[in-house]
N, C-alpha and C positions, 0 to 999 in steps of 0.2 A: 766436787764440782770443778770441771777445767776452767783455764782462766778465759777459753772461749766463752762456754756459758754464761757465764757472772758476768762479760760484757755485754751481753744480747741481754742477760735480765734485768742488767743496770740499765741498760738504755730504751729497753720496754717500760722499764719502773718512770724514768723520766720521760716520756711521751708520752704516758700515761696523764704525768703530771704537769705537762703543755696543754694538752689536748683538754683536762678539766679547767687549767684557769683560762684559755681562751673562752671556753663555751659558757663561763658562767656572766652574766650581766651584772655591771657595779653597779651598784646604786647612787644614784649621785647625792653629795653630801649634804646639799640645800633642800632636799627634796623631804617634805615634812612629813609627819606619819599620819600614817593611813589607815583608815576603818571602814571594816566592810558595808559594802553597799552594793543590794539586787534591787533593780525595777524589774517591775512587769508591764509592758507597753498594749495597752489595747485598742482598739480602733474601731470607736461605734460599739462597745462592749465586748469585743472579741481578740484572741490574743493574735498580735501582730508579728511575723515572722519577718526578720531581715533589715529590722527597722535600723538606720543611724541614731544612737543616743549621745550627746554631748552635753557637757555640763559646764556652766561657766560660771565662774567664782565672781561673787559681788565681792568679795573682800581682795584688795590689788595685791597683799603679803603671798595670795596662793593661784592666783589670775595666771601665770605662767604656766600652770602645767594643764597641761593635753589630759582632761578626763572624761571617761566614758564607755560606749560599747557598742554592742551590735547582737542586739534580737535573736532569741531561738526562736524555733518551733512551734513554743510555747507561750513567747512575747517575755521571755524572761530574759535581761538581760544586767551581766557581772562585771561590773565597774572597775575599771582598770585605768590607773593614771601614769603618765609618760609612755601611753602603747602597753607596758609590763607587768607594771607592779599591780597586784592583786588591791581595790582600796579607794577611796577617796578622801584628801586631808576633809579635815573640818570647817565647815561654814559652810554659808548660804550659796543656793546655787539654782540659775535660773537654767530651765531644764527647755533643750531643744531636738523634736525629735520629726526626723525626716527618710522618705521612702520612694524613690523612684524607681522604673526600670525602661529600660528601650525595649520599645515592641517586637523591634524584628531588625535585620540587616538593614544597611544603607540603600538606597536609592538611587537611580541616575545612568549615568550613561557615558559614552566617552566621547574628546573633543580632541578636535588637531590643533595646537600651536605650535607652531612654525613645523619644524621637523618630528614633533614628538608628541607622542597621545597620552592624554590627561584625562583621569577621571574626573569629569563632574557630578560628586556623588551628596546627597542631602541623606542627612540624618533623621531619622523617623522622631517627630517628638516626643520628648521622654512623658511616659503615665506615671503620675504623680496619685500617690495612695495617701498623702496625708495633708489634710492644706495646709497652706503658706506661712500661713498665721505661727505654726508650731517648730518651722523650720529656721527662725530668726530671731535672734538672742533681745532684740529690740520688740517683738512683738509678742513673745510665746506668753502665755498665762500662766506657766507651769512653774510651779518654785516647790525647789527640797529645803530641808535644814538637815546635814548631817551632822548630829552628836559626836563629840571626841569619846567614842565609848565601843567596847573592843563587841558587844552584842550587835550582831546583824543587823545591818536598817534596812529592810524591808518595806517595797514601796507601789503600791500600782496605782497609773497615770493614763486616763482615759485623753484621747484624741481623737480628731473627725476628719472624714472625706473630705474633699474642698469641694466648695459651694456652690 
């Protein structure tokens, strides 16, 4: 091997080994451990595609972390906390689940102020698929207990149209 090569293969070996510790996510060290957890989101008995799922901790030890997901196809949806981590720690958690969409493009038309034209455009109001009641950690009915226990907890969670 010339001492060309061994430099380009030393220095693809170390790029190699830049490029996997940038890409890997730390785990932050307070971050407690986590057990698997699917809901299945249905809506009027049918599975909800798309839905926002969020989970909020009655216990304040685990209240800090961001858990939850977002709906398949199938209204199944794979709980994930801090955005990444595959899981949700343990305890109780009142379950919020909400689904909007905008119907179409904005609205409106243009205006002259002073020298310069401004859109004056209105926003179509957003269609709401799931009522209110289920979108607000103060009013949702919904409550999990997840188990510190590494077997799947598996969950389906009926919601309604708004009224």
């Amino acid at each position: 091997m010339t001492k060309k090569n061994f430099f380009l293969l030393a220095n693809l070996f170390w790029a190699v080994l830049v490029c996997i510790g940038c890409s890997r996510e730390d785990r932050p060290a307070d971050l407690p451990t986590l057990y698997p957890v699917t809901l299945t989101i249905l809506l009027d008995g049918q599975p909800l595609e798309g839905a926002l799922v969020v989970l909020h901790a009655e216990e304040e030890s685990i209240a800090k972390w961001t858990v939850g997901g977002y709906s398949d196809d199938s209204g199944k949806v794979t709980i994930v906390t801090h955005g990444q981590f595959h899981g949700s720690p343990a305890g109780t958690f009142k379950v919020c689940v909400s689904k909007q969409e905008l119907p179409g493009a904005p609205t409106g038309n243009l205006s002259i102020v002073g020298t310069t034209v401004q859109p004056r455009m209105r926003m179509p109001a957003p269609i709401h698929y799931v009522d209110s009641v289920f979108g607000k950690r103060e009013t949702t009915p919904l409550k999990i207990e997840v188990p510190p226990q590494r077997k799947m907890t598996a969950l389906t969670l009926d919601v309604h149209k708004p009224q």
